[in-house]
C-alpha positions in Angstrom: 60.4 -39.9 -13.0 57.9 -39.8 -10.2 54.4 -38.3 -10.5 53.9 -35.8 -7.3 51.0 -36.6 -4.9 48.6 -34.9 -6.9 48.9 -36.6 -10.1 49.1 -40.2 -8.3 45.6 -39.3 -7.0 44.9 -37.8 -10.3 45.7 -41.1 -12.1 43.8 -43.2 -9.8 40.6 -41.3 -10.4 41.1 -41.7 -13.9 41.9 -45.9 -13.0 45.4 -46.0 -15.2 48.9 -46.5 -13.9 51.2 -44.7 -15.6 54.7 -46.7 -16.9 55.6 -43.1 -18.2 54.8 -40.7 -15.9 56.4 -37.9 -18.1 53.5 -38.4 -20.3 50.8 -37.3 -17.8 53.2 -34.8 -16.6 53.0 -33.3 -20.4 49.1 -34.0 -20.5 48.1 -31.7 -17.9 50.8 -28.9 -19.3 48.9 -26.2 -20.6 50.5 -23.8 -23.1 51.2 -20.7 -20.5 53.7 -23.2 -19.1 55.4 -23.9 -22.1 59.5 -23.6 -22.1 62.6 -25.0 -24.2 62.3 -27.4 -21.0 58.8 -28.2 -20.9 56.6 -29.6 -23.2 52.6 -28.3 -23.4 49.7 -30.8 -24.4 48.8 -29.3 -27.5 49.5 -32.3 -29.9 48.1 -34.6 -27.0 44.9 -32.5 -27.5 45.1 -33.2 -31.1 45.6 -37.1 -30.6 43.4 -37.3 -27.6 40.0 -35.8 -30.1 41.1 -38.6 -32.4 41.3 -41.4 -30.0 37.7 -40.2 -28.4 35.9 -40.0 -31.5 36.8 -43.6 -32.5 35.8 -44.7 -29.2 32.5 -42.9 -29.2 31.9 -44.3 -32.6 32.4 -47.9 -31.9 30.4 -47.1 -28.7 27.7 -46.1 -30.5 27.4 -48.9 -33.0 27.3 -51.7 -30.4 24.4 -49.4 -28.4 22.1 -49.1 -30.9 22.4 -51.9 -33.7 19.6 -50.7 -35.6 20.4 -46.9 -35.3 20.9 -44.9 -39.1 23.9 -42.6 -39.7 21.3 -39.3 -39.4 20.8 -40.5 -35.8 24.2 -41.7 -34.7 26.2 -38.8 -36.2 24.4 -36.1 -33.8 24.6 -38.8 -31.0 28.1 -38.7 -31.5 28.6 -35.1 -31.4 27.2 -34.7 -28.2 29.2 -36.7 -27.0 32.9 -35.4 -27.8 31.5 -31.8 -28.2 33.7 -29.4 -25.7 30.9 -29.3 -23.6 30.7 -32.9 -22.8 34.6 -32.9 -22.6 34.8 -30.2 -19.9 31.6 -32.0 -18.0 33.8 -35.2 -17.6 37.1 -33.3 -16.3 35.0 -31.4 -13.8 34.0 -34.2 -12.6 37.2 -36.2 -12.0 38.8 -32.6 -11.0 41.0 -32.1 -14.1 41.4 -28.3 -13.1 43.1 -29.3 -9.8 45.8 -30.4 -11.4 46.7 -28.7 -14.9 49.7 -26.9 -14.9 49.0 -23.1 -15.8 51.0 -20.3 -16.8 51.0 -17.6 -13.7 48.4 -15.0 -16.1 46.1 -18.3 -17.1 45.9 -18.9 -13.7 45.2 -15.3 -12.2 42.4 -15.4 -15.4 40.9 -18.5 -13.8 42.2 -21.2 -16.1 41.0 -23.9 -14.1 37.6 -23.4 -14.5 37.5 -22.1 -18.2 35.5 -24.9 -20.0 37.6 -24.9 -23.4 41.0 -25.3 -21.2 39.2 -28.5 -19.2 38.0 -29.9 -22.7 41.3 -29.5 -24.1 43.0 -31.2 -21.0 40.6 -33.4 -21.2 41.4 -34.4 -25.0 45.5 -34.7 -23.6 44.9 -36.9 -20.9 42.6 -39.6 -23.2 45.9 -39.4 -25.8 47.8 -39.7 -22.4 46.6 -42.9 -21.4 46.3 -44.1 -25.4 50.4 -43.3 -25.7 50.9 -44.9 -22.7 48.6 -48.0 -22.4 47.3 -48.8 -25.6 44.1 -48.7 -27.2 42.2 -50.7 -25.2 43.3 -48.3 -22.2 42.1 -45.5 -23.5 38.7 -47.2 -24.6 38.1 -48.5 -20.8 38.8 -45.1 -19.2 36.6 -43.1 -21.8 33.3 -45.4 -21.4 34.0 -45.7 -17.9 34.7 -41.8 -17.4 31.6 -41.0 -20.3 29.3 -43.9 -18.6 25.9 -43.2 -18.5 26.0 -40.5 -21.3 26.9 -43.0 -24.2 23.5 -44.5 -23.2 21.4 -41.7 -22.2 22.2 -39.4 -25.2 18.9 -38.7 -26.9 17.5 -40.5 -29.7 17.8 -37.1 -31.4 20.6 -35.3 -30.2 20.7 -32.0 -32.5 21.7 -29.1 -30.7 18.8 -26.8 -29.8 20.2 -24.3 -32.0 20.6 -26.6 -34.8 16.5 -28.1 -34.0 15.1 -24.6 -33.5 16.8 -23.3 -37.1 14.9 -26.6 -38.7 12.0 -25.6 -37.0 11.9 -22.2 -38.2 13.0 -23.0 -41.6 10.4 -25.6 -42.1 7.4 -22.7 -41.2 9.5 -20.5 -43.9 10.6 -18.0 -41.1 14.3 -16.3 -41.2 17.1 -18.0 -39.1 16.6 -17.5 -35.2 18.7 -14.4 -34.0 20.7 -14.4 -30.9 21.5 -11.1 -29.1 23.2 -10.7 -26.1 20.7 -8.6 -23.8 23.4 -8.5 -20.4 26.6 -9.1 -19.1 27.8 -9.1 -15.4 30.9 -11.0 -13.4 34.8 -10.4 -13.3 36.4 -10.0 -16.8 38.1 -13.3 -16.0 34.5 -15.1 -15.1 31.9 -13.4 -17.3 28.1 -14.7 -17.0 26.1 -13.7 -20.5 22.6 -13.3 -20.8 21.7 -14.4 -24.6 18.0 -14.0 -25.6 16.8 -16.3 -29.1 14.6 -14.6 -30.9 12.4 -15.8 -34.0 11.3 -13.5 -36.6 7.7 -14.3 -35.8 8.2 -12.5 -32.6 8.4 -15.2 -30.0 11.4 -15.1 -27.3 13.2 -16.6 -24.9 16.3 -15.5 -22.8 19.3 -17.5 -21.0 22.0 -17.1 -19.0 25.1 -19.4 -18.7 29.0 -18.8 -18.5 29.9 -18.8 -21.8 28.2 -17.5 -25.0 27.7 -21.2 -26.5 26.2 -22.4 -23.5 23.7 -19.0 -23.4 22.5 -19.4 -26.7 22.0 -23.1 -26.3 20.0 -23.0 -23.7 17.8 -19.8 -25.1 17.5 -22.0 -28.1 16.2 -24.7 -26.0 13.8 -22.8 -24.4 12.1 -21.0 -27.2 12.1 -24.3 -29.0 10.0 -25.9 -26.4 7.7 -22.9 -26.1 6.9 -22.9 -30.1 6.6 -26.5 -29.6 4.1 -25.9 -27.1 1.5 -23.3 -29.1 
């Protein structure tokens, strides 16, 4: 078998030569394409979340020798978090070339962030099934880079730092409400505002709900911080 144009550019952004083609080919399968011919990437997915995590892990370690498990473990989920996933296949143009059912695509699959993270996840087992361990490790810290690195000492969610803040001052757990919608069905843009019983608030808007109420978080955090 031999990968089409596409995927040999694909593969060379990523930096691995494939000896089994057929195992990108099912990496960048989404599930809308699935038939009794065609395999999807779900179990890559699966595999791929594993193989990251150990390399984020062992990434970690070596970075910050002195680091306790309180710090490292929310270091680490920032790192394989979906978010940071889907970051990383937009920027090595993942999207381009998944393989999407005809009503994913119309629904703009290739820019939905849990479809790129979840590619993303199948084309790390990719490489692992196809090159080894070591592959896999070389393309994640070159593809992840600077982030293993630049991740913050503290890397708690906002959501998860402004709840400790508020619980610490005896206040209720921060509420999020969405205050607007707009976009296509297909492309929605939310509008989440954080609010703290005390009465403080902050709104955000972002593509997804998550990212909405992460960033409101992050906002009203840094404005209590502030007074």
């Amino acid at each position: 078998m031999k990968l089409s144009a596409d995927l040999q550019a694909f593969a060379g952004r990523i930096g691995h030569e494939f000896a089994k083609p057929e195992i990108l080919v099912r990496a960048v399968t989404h599930s809308s394409m699935t038939s009794p011919h065609r395999d999807d990437n779900q179990r890559q997915e699966f595999l791929g979340d594993r193989v990251l995590g150990l390399v984020m892990a062992e990434a970690l370690l070596l970075a910050d020798a002195n680091a306790a498990e309180g710090l490292l473990a929310p270091r680490f989920n920032a790192l394989v978090r979906k978010e940071a996933c889907a970051d990383v296949a937009r920027e090595i143009d993942l999207g381009a070339v998944l393989k999407l059912g005809r009503s994913e695509m119309k629904s703009g699959g290739r820019r939905k962030e849990a479809l790129l993270a979840d590619g993303m996840e199948a084309v790390i087992a990719a490489v692992y099934q196809d090159g080894g361990f070591d592959a896999a490790r070389g393309m994640v810290l070159r593809l992840w880079g600077a982030r293993i690195h630049n991740v913050a000492k503290d890397a708690r969610d906002p959501k998860t730092a402004l709840q400790e803040w508020a619980q610490g001052r005896g206040e209720n757990p921060p509420e999020y409400v969405e205050v607007a919608r707009s976009g296509p069905d297909h492309q929605p843009i939310f509008t989440i505002e954080a609010r703290l019983s005390s009465g403080p608030f902050e709104a955000a808007t972002a593509g997804s709900k998550r990212q909405a109420e992460q960033a409101a978080a992050a906002a009203l955090l840094k404005k209590v911080e502030q007074q």
